[in-house]
C-alpha positions as CSV (number, residue, x, y, z in Angstrom):
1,X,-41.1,27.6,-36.5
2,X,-40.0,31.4,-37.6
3,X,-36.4,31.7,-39.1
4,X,-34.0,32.3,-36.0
5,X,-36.8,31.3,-33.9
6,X,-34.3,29.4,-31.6
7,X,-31.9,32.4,-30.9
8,X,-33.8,34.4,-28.3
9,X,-34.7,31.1,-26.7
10,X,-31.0,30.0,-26.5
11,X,-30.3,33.8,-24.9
12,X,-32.8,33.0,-22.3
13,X,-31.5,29.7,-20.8
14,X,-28.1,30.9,-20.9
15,X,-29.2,33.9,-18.9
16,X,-30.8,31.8,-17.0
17,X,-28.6,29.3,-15.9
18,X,-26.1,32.1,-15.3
19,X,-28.5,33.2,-12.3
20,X,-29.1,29.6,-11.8
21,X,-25.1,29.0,-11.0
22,X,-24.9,32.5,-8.8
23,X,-24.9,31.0,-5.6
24,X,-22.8,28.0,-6.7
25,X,-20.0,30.5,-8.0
26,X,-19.8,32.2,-4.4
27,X,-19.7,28.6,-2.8
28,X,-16.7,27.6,-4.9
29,X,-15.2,30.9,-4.2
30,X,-15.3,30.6,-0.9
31,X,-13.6,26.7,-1.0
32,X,-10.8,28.4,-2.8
33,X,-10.4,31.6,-0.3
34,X,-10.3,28.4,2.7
35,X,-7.5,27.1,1.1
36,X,-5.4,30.2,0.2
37,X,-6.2,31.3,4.1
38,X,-5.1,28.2,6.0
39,X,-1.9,27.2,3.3
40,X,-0.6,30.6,3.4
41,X,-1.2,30.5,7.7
42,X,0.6,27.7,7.8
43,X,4.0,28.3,5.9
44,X,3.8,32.0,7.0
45,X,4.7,30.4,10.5
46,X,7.2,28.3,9.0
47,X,10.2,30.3,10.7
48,X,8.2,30.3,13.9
49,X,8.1,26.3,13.9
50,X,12.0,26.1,12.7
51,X,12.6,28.4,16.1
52,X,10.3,26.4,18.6
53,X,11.5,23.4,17.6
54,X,15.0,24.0,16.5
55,X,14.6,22.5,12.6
56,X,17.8,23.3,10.1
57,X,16.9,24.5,6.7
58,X,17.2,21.2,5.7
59,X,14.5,19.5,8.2
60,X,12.1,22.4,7.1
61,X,12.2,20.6,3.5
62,X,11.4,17.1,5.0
63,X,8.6,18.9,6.6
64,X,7.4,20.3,3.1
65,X,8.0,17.0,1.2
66,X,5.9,15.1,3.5
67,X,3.2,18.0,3.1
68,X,3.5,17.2,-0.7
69,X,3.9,13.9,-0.8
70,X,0.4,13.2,1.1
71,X,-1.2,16.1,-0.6
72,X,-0.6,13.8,-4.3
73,X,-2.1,11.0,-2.3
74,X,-5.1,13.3,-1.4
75,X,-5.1,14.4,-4.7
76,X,-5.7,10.7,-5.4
77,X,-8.2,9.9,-3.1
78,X,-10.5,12.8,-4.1
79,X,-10.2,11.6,-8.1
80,X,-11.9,8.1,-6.8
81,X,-14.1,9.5,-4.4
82,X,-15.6,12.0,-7.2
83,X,-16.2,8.9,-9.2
84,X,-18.1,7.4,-6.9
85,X,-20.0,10.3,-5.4
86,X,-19.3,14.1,-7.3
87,X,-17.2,16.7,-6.3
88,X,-19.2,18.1,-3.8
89,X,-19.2,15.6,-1.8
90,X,-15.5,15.1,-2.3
91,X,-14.5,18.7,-1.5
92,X,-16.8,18.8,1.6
93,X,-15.0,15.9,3.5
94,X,-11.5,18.0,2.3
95,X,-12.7,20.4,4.2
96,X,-13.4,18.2,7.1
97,X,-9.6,17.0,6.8
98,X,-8.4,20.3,6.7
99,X,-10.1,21.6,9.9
100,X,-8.9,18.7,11.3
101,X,-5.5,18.6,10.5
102,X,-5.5,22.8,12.0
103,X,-6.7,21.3,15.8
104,X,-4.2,19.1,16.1
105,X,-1.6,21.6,14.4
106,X,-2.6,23.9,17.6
107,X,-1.8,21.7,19.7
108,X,1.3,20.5,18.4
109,X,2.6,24.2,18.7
110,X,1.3,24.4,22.5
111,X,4.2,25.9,25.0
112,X,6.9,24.2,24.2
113,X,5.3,22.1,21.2
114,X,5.1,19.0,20.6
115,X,6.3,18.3,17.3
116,X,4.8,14.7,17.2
117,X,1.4,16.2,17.5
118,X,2.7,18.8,15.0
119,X,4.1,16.3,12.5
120,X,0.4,14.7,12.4
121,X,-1.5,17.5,12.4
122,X,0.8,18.5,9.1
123,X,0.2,15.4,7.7
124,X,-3.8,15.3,8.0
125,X,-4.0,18.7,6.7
126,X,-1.7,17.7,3.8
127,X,-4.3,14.9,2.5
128,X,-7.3,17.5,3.2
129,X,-5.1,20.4,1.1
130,X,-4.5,18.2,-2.1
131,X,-8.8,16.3,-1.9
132,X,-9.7,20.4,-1.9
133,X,-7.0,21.3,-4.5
134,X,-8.6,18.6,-7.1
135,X,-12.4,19.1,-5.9
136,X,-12.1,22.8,-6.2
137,X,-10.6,22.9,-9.6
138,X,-13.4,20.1,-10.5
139,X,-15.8,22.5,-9.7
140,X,-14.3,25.4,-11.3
141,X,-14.4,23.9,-14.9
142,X,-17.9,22.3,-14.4
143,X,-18.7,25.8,-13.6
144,X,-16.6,27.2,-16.2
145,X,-18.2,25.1,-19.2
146,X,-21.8,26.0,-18.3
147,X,-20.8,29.7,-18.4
148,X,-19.0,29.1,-22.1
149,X,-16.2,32.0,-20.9
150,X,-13.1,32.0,-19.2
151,X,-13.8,32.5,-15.2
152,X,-10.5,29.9,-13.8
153,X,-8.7,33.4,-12.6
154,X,-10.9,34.8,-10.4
155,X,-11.8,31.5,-8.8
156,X,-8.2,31.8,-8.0
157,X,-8.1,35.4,-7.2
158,X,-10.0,33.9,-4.5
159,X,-7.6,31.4,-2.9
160,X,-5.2,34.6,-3.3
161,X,-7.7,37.0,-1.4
162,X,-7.4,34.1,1.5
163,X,-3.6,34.3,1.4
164,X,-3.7,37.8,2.0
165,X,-5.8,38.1,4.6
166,X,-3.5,35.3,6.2
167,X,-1.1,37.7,5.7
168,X,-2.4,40.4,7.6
169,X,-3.5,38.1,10.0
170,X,0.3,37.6,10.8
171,X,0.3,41.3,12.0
172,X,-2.3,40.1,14.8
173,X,-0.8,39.3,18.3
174,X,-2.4,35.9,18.7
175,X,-0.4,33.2,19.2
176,X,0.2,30.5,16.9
177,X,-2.1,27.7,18.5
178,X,-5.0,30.1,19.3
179,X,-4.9,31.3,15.5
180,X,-4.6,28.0,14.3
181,X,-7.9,27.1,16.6
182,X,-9.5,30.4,15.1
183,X,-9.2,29.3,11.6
184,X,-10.8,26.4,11.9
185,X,-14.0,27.8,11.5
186,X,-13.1,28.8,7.9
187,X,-13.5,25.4,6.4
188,X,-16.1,24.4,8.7
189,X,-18.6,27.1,7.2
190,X,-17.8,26.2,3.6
191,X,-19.9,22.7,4.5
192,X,-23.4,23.6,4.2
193,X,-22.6,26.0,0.8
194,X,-24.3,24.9,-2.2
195,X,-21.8,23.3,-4.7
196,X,-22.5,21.9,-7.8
197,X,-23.9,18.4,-7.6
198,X,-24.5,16.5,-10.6
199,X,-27.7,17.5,-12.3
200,X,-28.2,14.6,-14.9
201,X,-28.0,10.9,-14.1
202,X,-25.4,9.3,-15.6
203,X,-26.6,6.1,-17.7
204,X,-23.5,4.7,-17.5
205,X,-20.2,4.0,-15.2
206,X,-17.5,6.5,-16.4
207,X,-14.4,4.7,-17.4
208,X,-11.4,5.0,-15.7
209,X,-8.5,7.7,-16.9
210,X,-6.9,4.7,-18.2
211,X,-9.6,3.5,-20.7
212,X,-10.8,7.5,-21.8
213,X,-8.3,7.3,-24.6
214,X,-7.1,11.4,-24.0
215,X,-4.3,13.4,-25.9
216,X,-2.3,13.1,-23.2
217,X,1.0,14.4,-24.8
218,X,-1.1,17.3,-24.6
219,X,-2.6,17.1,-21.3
220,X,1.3,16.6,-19.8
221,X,2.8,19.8,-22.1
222,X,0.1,22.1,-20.1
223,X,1.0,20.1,-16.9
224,X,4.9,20.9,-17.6
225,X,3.7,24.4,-17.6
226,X,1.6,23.8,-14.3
227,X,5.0,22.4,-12.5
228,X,6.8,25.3,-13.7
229,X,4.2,27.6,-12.1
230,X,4.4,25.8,-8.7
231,X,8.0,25.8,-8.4
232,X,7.9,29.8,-8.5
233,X,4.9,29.9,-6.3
234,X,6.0,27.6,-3.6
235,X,9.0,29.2,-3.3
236,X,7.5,32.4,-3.0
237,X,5.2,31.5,-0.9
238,X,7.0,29.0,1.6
239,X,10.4,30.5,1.5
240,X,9.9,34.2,1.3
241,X,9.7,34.5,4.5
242,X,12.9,32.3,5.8
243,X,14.6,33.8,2.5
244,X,13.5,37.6,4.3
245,X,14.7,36.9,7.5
246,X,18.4,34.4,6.4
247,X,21.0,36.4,7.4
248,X,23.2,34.6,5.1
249,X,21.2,36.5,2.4
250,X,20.8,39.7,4.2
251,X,23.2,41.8,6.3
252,X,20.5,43.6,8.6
253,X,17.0,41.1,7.7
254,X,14.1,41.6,9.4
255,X,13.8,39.7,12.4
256,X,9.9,39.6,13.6
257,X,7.2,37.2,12.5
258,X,5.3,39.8,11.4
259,X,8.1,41.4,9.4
260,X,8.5,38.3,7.6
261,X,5.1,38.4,6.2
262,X,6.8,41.3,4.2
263,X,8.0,38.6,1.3
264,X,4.2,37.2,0.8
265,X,2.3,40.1,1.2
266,X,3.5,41.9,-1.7
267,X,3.4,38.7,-4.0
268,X,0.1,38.0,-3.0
269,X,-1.3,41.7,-3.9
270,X,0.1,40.8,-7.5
271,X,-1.2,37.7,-7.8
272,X,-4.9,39.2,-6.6
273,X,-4.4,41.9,-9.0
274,X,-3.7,39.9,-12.4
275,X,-6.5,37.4,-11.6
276,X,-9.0,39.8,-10.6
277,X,-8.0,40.9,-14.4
278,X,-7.2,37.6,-15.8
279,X,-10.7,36.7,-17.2
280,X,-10.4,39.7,-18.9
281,X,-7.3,39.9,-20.5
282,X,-7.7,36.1,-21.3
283,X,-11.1,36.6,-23.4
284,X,-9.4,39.9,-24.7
285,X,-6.0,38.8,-26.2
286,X,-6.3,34.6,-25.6
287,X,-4.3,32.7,-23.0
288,X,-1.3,32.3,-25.2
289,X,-0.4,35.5,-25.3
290,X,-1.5,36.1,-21.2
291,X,1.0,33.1,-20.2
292,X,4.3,34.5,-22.7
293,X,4.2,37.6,-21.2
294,X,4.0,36.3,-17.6
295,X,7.0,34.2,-18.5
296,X,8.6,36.8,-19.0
297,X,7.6,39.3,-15.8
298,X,8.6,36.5,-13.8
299,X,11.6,36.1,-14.8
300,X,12.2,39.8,-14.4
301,X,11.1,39.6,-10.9
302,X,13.3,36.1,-9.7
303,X,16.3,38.2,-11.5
304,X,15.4,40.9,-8.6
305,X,14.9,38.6,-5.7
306,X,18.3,36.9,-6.5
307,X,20.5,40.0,-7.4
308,X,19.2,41.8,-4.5
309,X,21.8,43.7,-2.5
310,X,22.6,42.1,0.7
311,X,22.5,45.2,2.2
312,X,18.8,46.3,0.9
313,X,16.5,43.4,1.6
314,X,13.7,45.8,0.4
315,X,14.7,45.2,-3.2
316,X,13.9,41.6,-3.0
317,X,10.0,43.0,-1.7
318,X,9.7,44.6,-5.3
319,X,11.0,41.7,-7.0
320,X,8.1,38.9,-5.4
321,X,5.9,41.6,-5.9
322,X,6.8,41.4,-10.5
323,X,7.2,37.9,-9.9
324,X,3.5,37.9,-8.2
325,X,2.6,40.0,-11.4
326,X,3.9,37.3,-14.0
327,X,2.6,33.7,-12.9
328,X,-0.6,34.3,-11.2
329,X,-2.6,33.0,-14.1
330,X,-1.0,30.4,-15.4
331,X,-2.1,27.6,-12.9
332,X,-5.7,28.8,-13.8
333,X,-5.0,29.1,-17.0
334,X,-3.8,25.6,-17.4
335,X,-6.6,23.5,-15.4
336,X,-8.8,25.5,-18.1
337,X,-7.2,24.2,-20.9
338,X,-6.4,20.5,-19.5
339,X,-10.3,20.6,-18.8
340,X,-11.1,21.6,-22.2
341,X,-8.9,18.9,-23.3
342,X,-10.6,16.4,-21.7
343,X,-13.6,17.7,-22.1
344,X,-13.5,17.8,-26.1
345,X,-11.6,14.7,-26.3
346,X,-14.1,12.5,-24.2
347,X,-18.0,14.3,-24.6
348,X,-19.1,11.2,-26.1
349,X,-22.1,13.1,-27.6
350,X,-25.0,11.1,-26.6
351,X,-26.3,14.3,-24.1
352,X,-25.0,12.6,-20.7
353,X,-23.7,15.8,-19.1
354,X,-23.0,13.6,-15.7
355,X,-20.8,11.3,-17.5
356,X,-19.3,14.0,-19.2
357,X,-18.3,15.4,-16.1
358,X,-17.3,12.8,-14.5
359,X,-14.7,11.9,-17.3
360,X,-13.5,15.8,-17.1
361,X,-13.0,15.2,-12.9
362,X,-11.0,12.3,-13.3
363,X,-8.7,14.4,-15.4
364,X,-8.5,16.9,-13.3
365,X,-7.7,15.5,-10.1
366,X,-4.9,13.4,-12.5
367,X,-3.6,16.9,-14.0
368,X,-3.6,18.0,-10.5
369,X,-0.5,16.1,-9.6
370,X,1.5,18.4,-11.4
371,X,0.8,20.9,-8.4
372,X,2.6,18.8,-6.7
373,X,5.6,17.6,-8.6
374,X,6.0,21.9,-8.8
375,X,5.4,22.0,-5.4
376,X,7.8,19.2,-4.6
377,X,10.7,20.9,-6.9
378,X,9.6,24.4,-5.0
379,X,9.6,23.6,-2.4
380,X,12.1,21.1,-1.4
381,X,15.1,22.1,-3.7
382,X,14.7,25.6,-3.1
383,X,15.2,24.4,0.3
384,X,17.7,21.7,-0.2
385,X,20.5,23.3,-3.1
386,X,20.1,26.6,-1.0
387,X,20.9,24.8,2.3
388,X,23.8,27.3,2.2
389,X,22.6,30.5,0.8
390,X,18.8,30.5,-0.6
391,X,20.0,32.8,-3.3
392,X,21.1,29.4,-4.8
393,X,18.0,28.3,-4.1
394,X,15.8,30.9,-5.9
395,X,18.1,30.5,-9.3
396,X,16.6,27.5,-10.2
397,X,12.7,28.9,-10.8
398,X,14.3,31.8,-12.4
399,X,16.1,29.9,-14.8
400,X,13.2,27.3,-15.4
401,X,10.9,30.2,-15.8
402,X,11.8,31.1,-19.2
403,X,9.9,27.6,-20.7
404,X,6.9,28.9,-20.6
405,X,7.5,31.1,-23.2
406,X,7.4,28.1,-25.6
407,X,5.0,26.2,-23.6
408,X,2.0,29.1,-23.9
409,X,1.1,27.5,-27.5
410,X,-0.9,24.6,-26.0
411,X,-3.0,26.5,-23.9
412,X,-5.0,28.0,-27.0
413,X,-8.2,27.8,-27.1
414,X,-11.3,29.7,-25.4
415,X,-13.7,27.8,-22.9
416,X,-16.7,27.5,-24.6
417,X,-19.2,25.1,-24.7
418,X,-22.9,24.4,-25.9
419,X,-25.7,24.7,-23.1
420,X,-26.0,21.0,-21.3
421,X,-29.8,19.5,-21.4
422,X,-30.2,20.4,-17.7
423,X,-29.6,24.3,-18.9
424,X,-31.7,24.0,-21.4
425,X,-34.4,23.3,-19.0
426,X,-34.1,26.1,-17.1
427,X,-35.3,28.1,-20.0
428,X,-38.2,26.0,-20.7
429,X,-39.5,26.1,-16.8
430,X,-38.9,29.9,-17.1
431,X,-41.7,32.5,-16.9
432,X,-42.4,33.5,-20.1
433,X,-40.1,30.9,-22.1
C-alpha cells in the first residue's frame, strides 16, 4: 500500500455517503416543516378558541399544560418504540397521531364547537407532537454524525419555514375547521419519505438509558439551557398573539385574527434567518460563542416586548423579531451537543453503528423532555403570573434569559465523527473505488 494511500479513498466514501443521505436530509426536513406548520396553526388560533368558547387566560393555560403534559408522555413512547423498531418507524406513526389529532380538532371547532371534541383532538395531537419532536431530533443527529459537520440549524430552520407559512396561512379566509381539515395532508405525505432506517444489525440489545452509564451532569447542564430556550419560544410563539391583541397591555391592539399573526410572523422570520446561517456561524466561530451572544440578543428583545409603550403595540413587533434573532439556535444547538455526548460516552467501539444509534436515540428522546419542562414554564406561567397583565408574564423569560450566557461553555465541541462501516461501503461498491 502507497504512503497516504487511504486518503483519497476516505474522500470518496464520504462524498459518497453525502449523496447517499440526499434524499434522507429532504425527508427529515420535511418532518420538521410538518411540525412547525401544524404547532404554529394551532396556537395561532389560540384567541379564536378563547372567543368560541369563552376560555379566561387562565383556562387557556390548562389547555397548554395538558398539550405538554401528553406531549412528555409522547416523548416517552417514541424513546421505547425506537428501541424496539428505529426512528423511522417511530416518527411515521407521530405523524399518523398528528393528522389525527387535526380531524378531530376540526370538528371540535365546527359552528358553535364542541369543546369536548376539541379537548381530544388537542390531546391526540399532543402525544403525536412530542413522538415527532424525539423521532425527528433522532434523525437529525444520526444524520448529523454521518455528515461529521454541524447541520442541527437548518433542520430547524425547517420546522421554522412551516411556522411561517402557518403564519401567512392565517391571512387566508378559511375557516378554522376547513384549515385544520386542509393541513392534514401535511403529515400524511411525509409517510412514504425515505428516513433513515438502521443500516447495520445490531448484535446486541441496547441497554436501557439507565444502564449506559452517561455524564449526565452534563447531559442535564445543556438540557437547563434547552428549558431556558423553550420558555422564550413558547411564549413567543403561544402568547404573542393573545399578548398582541390584550387590551390590558395595549390601549388600541389589534383586533383581527389575522392581525394577531403580527407577533409570530416577525419572530419566526428571525428564527429562519439565524438558522438558515446557524451551520455556518457554528462551524465558523464554535457553538459557544453562537449561544452567548444569543443570550444576550434575547434579552435585548424580551426588554422591548415588556417596556413597550402601551400606546405603540408596534414596538413589541420589533422586540419578538431581536428576540427571534437571539434563541433560534440554541435548541439545535443543544440536541447536537447532548447527542455528541451520548454518542462519545456510549460508542462502545466494537463497529456496531445500529447499537450505537440506538444508545444515541434513547438519549435523545430522554433530553427531549426538557422541551417540555420549557414549554411547561412557557407556556403555563407566562399564562398563569400574567393572568392580570401579560407584561408580568413576559418578565420571567427575560430575566431567566441571561443563564445562558454561563451555560454556552458545555455546548463546546464540533460534530464530527469517523465514517460508520455501512459508509465505508458505499465507497468500496462505487465505480471506480
Amino acid at each position: 500500500m502507497r504512503p497516504g494511500g487511504n486518503r483519497p479513498r476516505t474522500r470518496h466514501a464520504w462524498h459518497a455517503a453525502r449523496v447517499d443521505l440526499r434524499p434522507s436530509r429532504a425527508a427529515i426536513s420535511a418532518a420538521f416543516f410538518v411540525q412547525g406548520l401544524l404547532f404554529i396553526s394551532l396556537t395561532l388560533r389560540l384567541p379564536v378558541v378563547r372567543d368560541l368558547f369563552a376560555l379566561s387566560e387562565l383556562a387557556l393555560s390548562g389547555l397548554m399544560l395538558m398539550l405538554v403534559l401528553l406531549a412528555g408522555v409522547g416523548s416517552v413512547v417514541a424513546e421505547r418504540l425506537a428501541a424496539r423498531t428505529d426512528s423511522a418507524s417511530t416518527l411515521r406513526l407521530a405523524l399518523v397521531l398528528i393528522a389525527l389529532g387535526f380531524v378531530v380538532i376540526g370538528v371540535g371547532v365546527r359552528g358553535e364547537g364542541t369543546f369536548a371534541a376539541f379537548v381530544a383532538g388537542v390531546a391526540c395531537y399532543g402525544l403525536g407532537l412530542g413522538a415527532n419532536d424525539a423521532a425527528s431530533n433522532m434523525q437529525a443527529v444520526t444524520l448529523e454524525h454521518r455528515l461529521g459537520r454541524p447541520v442541527l440549524p437548518s433542520f430547524h430552520a425547517a420546522w421554522t419555514a412551516g411556522g411561517l407559512l402557518a403564519t401567512g396561512l392565517a391571512f387566508v379566509p378559511v375557516s378554522f375547521p376547513v384549515m385544520a381539515w386542509l393541513l392534514v395532508l401535511a403529515p400524511l405525505a411525509v409517510l412514504a419519505t425515505p428516513l433513515l432506517r438502521r443500516d447495520v444489525p445490531s448484535s446486541t440489545t441496547p441497554p436501557s438509558v439507565q444502564e449506559l452509564g452517561l455524564p449526565w451532569r452534563r447531559i442535564a447542564l445543556v438540557g437547563v439551557a434547552l428549558v431556558l430556550f423553550y420558555m422564550v419560544d413558547t411564549a413567543a410563539t403561544a402568547w404573542g398573539p393573545t399578548y398582541l391583541s390584550s387590551d390590558t397591555v395595549f390601549d388600541d391592539p389589534p383586533t383581527s385574527s389575522a392581525m394577531f399573526a403580527l407577533a409570530t410572523l416577525p419572530y419566526l422570520a428571525a428564527t429562519l434567518l439565524a438558522r438558515l446561517l446557524g451551520d455556518g456561524l457554528t462551524a465558523r466561530f464554535g457553538p459557544t460563542a453562537v449561544v452567548r451572544v444569543g443570550a444576550v440578543l434575547a434579552f435585548t428583545g424580551l426588554l422591548v416586548v415588556v417596556f413597550a409603550p402601551s400606546s405603540t403595540w408596534q414596538v413589541a413587533i420589533l422586540g419578538f423579531f431581536v428576540v427571534g434573532l437571539g434563541v433560534a439556535v440554541i435548541a439545535p444547538l443543544a440536541f447536537s451537543a447532548a447527542a455528541r455526548i451520548a454518542s462519545d460516552a456510549t460508542d462502545p467501539g466494537t463497529g456496531d453503528d445500529a447499537a450505537r444509534r440506538a444508545r444515541v436515540d434513547a438519549t435523545i428522546a430522554r433530553f427531549n423532555q426538557f422541551n417540555y419542562l420549557g414549554a411547561l414554564l412557557g407556556a403555563v406561567l407566562t399564562g398563569a403570573i400574567g393572568a392580570g397583565n401579560l407584561r408580568i408574564g413576559y418578565a420571567v423569560p427575560l430575566v431567566l434569559v441571561l443563564a445562558l450566557v454561563p451555560l454556552a461553555r458545555h455546548f463546546a465541541g464540533p460534530a464530527r465523527r469517523t465514517a460508520t462501516p455501512h459508509e465505508k461501503s458505499l465507497a468500496s461498491d462505487a465505480p471506480g473505488s
